[in-house]
Biopython code that builds the backbone (N, CA, C, O; Angstrom):
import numpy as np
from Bio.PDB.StructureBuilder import StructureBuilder

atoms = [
    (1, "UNK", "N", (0.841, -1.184, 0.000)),
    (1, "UNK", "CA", (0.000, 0.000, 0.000)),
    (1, "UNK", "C", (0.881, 1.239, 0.000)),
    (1, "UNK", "O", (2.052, 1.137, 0.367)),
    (2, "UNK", "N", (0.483, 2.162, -0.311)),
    (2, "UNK", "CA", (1.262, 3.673, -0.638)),
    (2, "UNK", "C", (0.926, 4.181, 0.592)),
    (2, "UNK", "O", (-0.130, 3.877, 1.147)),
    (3, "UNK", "N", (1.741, 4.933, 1.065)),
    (3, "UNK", "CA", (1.659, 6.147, 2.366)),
    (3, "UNK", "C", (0.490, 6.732, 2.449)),
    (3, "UNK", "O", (0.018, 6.924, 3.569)),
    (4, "UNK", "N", (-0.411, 7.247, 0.972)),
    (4, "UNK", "CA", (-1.959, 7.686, 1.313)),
    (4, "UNK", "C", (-2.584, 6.628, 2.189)),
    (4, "UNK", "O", (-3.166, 6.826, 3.256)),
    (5, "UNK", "N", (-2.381, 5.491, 1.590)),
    (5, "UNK", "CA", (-3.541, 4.406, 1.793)),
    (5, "UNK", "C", (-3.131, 4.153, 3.693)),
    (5, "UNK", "O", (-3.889, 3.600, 4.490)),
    (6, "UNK", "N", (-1.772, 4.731, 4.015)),
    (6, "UNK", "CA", (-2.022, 4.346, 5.369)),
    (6, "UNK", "C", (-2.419, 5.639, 5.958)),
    (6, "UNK", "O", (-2.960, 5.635, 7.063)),
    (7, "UNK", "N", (-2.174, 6.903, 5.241)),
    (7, "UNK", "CA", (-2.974, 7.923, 5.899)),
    (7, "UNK", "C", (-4.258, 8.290, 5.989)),
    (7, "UNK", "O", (-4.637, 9.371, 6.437)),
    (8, "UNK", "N", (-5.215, 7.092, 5.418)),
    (8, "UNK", "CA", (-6.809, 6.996, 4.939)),
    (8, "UNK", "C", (-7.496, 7.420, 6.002)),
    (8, "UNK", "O", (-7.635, 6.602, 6.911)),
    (9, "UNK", "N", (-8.042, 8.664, 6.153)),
    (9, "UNK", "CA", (-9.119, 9.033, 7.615)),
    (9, "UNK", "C", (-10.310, 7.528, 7.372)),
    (9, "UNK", "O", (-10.757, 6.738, 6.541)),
    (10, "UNK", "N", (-10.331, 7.848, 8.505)),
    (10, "UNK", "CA", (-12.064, 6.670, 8.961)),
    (10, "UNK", "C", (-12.715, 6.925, 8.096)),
    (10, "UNK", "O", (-12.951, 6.051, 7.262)),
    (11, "UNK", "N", (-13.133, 7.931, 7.992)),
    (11, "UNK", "CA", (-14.342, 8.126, 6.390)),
    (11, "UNK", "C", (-14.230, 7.714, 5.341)),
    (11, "UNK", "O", (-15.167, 7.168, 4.757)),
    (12, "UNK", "N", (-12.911, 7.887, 4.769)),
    (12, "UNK", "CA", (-12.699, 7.489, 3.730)),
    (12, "UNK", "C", (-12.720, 6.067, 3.528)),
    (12, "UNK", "O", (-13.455, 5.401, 2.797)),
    (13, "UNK", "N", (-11.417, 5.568, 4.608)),
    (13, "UNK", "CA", (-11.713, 4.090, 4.639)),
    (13, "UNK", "C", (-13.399, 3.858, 4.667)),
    (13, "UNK", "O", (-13.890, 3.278, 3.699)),
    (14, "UNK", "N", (-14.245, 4.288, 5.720)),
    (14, "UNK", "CA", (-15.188, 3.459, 5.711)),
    (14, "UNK", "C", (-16.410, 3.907, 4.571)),
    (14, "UNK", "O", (-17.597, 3.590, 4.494)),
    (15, "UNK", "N", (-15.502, 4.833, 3.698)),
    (15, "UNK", "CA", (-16.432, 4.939, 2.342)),
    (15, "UNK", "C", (-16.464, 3.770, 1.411)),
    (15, "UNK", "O", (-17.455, 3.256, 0.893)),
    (16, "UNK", "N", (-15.309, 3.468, 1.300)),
    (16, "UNK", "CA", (-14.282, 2.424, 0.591)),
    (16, "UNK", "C", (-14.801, 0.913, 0.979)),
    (16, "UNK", "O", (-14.742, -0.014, 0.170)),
    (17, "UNK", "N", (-15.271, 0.787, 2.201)),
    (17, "UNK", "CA", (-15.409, -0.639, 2.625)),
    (17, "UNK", "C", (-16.264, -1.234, 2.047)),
    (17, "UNK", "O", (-15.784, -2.276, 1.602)),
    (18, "UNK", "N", (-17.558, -1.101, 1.751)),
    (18, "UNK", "CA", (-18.312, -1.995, 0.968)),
    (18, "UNK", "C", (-17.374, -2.288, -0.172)),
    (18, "UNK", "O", (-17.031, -3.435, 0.117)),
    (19, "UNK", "N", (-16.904, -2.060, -0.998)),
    (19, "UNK", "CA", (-16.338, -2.201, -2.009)),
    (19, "UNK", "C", (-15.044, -3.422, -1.728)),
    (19, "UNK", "O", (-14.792, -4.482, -2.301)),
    (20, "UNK", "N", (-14.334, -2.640, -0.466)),
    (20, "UNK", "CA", (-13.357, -4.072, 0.004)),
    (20, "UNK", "C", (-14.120, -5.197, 0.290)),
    (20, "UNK", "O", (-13.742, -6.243, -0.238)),
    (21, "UNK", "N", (-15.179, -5.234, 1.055)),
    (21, "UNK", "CA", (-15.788, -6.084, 1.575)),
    (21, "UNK", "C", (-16.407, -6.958, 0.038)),
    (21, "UNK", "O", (-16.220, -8.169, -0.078)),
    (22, "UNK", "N", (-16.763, -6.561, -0.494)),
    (22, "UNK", "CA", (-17.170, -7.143, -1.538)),
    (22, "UNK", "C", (-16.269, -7.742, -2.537)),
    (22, "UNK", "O", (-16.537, -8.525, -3.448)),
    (23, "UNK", "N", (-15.576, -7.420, -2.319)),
    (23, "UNK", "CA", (-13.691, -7.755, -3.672)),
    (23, "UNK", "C", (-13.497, -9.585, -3.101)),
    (23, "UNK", "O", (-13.073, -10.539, -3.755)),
    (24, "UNK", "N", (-13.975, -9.541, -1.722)),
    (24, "UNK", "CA", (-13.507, -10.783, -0.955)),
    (24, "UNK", "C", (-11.814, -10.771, -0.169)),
    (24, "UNK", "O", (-11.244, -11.718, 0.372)),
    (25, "UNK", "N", (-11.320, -9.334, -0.356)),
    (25, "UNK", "CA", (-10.137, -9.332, 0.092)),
    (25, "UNK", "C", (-10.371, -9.690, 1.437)),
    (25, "UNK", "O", (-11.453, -9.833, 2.006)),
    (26, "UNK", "N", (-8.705, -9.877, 2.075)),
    (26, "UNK", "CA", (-8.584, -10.252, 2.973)),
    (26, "UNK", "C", (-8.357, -8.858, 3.667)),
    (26, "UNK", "O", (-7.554, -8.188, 3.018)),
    (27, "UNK", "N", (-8.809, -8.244, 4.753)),
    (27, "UNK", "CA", (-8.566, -7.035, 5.077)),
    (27, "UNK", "C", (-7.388, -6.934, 6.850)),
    (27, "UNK", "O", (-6.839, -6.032, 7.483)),
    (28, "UNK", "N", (-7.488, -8.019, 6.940)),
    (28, "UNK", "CA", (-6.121, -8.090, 7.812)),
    (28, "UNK", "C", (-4.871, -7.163, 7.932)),
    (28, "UNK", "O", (-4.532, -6.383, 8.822)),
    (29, "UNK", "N", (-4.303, -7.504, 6.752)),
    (29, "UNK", "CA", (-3.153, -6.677, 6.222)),
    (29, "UNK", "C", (-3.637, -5.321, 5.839)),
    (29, "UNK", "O", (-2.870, -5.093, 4.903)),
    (30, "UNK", "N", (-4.356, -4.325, 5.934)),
    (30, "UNK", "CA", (-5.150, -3.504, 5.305)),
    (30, "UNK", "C", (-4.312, -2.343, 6.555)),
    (30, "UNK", "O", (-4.396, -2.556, 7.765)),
    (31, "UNK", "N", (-3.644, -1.311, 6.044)),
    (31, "UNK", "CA", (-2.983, -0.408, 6.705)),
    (31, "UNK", "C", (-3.372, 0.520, 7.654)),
    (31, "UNK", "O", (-2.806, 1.013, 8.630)),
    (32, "UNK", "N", (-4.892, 0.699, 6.954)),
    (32, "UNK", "CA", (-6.058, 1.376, 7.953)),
    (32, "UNK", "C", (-6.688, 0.828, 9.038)),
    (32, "UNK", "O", (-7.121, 1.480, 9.987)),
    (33, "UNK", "N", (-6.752, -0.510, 8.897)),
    (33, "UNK", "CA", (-7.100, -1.145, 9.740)),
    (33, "UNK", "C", (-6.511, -1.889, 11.115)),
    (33, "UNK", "O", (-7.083, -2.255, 12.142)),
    (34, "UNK", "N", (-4.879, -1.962, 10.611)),
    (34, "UNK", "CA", (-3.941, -2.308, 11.714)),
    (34, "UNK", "C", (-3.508, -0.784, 12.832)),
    (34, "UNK", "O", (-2.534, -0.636, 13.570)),
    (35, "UNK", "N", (-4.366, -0.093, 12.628)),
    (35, "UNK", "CA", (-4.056, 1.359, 13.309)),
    (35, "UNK", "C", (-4.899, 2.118, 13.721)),
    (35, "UNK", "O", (-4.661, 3.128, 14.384)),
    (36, "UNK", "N", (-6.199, 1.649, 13.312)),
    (36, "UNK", "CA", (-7.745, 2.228, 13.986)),
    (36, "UNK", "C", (-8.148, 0.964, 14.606)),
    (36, "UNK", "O", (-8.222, -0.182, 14.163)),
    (37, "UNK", "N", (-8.374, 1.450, 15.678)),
    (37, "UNK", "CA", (-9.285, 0.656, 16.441)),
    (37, "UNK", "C", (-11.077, 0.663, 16.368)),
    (37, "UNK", "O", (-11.859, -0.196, 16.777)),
    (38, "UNK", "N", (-11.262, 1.541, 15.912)),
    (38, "UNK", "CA", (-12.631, 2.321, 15.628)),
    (38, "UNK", "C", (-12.802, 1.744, 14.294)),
    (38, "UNK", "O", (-13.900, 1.188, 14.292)),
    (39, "UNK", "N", (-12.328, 1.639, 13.358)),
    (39, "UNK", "CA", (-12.567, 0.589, 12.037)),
    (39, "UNK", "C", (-12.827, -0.661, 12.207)),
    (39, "UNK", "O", (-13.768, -1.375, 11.861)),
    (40, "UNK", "N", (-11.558, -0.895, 12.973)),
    (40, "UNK", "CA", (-11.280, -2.657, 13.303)),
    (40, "UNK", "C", (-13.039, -3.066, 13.761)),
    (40, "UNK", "O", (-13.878, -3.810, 13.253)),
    (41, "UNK", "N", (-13.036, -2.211, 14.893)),
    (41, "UNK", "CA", (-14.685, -2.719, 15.590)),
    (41, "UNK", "C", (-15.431, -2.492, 14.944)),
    (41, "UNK", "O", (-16.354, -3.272, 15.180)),
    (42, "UNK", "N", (-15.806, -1.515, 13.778)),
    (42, "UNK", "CA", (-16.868, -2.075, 13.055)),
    (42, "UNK", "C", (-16.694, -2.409, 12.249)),
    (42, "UNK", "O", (-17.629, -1.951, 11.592)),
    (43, "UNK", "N", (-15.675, -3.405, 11.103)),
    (43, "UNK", "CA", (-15.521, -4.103, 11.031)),
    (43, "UNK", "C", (-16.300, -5.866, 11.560)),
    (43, "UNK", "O", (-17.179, -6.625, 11.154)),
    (44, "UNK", "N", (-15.264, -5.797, 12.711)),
    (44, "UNK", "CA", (-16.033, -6.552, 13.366)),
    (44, "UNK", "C", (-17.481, -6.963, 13.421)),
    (44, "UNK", "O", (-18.020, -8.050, 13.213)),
    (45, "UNK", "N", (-18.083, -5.470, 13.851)),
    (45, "UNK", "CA", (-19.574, -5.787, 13.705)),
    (45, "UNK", "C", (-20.288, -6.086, 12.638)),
    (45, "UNK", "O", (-21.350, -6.708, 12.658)),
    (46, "UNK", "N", (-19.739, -5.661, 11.684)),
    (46, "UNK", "CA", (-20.087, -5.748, 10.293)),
    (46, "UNK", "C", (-20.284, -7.155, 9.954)),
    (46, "UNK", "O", (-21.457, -7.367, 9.646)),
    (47, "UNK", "N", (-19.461, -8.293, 9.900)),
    (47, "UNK", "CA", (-18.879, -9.415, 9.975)),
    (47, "UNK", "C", (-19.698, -10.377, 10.956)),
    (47, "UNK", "O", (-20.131, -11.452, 10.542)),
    (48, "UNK", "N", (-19.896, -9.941, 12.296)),
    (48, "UNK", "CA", (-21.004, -10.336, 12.871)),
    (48, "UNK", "C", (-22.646, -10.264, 12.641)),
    (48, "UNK", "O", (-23.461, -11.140, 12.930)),
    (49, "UNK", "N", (-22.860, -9.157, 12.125)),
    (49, "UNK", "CA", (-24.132, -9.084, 11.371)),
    (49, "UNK", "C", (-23.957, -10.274, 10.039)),
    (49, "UNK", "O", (-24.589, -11.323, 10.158)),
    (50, "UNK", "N", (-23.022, -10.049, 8.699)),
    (50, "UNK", "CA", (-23.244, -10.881, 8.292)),
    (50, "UNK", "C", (-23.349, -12.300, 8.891)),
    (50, "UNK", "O", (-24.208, -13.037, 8.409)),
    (51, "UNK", "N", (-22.758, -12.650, 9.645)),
    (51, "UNK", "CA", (-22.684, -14.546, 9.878)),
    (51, "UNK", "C", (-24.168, -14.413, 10.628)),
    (51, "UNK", "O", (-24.931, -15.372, 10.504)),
    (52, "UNK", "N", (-24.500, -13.528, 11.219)),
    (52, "UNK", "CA", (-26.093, -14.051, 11.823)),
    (52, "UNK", "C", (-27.346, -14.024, 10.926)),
    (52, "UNK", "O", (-28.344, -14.700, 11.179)),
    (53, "UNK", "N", (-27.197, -12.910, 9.481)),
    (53, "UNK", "CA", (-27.786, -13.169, 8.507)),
    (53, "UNK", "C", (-27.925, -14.392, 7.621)),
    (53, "UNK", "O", (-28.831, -14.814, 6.902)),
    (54, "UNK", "N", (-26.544, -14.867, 7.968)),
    (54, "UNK", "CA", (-26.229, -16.112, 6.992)),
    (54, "UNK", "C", (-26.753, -17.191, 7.933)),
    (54, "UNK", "O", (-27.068, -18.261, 7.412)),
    (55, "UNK", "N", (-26.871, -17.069, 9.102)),
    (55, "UNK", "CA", (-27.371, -18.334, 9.784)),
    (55, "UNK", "C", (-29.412, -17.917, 10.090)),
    (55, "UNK", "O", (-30.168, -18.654, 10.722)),
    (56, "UNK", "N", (-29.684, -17.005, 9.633)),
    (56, "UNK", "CA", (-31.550, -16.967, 9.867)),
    (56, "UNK", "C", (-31.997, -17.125, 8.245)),
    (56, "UNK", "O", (-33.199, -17.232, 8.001)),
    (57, "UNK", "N", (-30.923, -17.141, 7.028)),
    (57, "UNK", "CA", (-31.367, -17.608, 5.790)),
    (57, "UNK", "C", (-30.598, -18.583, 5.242)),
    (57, "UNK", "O", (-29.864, -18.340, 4.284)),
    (58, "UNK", "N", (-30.664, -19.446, 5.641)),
    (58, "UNK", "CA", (-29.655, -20.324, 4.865)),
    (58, "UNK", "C", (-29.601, -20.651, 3.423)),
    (58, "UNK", "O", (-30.670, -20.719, 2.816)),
    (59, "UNK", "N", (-28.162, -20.924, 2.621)),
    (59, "UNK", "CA", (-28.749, -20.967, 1.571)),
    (59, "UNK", "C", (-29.323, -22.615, 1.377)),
    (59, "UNK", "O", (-29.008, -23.603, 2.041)),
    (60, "UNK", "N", (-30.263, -22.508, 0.233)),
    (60, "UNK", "CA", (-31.008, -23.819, 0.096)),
    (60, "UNK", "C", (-30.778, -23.996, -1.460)),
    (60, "UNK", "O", (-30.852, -23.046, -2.239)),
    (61, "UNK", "N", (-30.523, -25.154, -1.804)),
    (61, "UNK", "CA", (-30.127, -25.797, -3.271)),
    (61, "UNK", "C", (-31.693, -25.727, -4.075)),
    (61, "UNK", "O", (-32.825, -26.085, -3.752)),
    (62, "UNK", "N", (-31.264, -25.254, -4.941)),
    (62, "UNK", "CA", (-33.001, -25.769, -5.524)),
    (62, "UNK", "C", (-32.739, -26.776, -6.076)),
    (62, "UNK", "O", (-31.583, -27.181, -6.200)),
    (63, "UNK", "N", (-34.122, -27.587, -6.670)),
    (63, "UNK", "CA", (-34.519, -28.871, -6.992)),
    (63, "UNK", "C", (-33.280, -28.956, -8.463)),
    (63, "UNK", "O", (-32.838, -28.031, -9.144)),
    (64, "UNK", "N", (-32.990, -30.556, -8.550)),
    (64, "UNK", "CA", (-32.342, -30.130, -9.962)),
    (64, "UNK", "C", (-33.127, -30.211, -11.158)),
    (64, "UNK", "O", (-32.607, -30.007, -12.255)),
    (65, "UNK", "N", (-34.262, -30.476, -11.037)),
    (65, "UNK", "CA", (-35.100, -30.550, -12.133)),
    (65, "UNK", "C", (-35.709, -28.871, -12.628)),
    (65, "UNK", "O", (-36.083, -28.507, -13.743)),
    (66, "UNK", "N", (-35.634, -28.136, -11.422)),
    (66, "UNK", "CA", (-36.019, -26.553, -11.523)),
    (66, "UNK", "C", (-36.200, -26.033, -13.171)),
    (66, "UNK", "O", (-37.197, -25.871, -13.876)),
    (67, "UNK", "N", (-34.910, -25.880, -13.381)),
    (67, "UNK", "CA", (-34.684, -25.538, -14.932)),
    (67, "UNK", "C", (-35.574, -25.951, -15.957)),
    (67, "UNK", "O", (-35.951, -25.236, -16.886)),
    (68, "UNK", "N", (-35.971, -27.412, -15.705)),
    (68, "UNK", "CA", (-36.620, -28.352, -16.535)),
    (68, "UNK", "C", (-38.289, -27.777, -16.653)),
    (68, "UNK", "O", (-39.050, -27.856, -17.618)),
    (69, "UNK", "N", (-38.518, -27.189, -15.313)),
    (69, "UNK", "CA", (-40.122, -26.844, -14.420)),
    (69, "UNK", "C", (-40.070, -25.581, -15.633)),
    (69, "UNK", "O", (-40.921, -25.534, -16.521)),
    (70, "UNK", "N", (-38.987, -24.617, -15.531)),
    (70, "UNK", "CA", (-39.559, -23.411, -15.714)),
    (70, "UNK", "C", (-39.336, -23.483, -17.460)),
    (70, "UNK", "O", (-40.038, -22.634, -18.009)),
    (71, "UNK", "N", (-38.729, -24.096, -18.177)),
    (71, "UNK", "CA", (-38.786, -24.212, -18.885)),
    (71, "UNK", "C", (-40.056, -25.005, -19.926)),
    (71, "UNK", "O", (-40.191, -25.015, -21.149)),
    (72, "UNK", "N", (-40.579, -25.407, -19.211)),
    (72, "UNK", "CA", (-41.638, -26.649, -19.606)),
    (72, "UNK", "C", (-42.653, -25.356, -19.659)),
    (72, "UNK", "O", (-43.403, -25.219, -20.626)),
    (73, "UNK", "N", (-42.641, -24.425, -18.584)),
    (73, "UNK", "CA", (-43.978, -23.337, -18.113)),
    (73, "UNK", "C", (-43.559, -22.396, -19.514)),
    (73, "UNK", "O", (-44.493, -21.996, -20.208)),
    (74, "UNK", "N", (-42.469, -22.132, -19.821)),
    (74, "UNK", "CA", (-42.453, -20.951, -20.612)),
    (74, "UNK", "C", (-42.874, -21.672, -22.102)),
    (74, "UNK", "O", (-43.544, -21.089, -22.954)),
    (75, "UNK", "N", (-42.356, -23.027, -22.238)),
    (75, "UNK", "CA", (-42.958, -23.430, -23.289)),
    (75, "UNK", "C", (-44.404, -23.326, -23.499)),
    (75, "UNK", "O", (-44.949, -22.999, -24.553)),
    (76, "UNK", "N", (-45.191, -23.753, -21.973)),
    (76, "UNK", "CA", (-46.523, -23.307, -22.272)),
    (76, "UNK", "C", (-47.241, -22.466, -22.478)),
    (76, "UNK", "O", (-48.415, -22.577, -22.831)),
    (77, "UNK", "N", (-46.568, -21.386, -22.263)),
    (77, "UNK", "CA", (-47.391, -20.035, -22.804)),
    (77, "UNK", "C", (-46.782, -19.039, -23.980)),
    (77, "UNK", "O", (-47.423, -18.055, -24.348)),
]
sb = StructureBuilder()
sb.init_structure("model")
sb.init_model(0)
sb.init_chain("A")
sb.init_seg("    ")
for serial, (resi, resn, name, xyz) in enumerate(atoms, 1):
    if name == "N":
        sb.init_residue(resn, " ", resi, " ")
    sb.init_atom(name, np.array(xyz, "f"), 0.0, 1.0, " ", f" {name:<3s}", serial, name[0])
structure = sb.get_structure()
């Protein structure tokens, strides 16, 4: 990371975060983050909200015939 990226105010970083969060990076190593404590924790919370979202919807496989269903329907009309 470049010297900006470790001089990133909170805002900025936490303008930026959906976007990290979404890349799938690993944000460990993340320069802003080894030096705010106030990021780190929400962070954190962030991370905790997701896993409790992910555990009240789980994902569910659909049928493997699905494709076959909706395709059969569009043929019918």
């Amino acid at each position: 990371m470049t010297d900006d990226a470790k001089k990133m105010s909170c805002e900025d970083f936490q303008s930026h975060l959906p976007e990290l969060i979404a890349s799938g990076a690993d944000l460990s190593s993340d320069p802003h983050l080894k030096g705010c404590e106030l990021c780190r924790a929400l962070l954190a919370d962030l991370e905790a909200i997701a896993e409790a979202a992910r555990q009240l919807f789980p994902v569910e496989e659909p049928p493997d015939d699905l494709w076959k269903k909706i395709q059969s329907k569009l043929d019918k009309e």
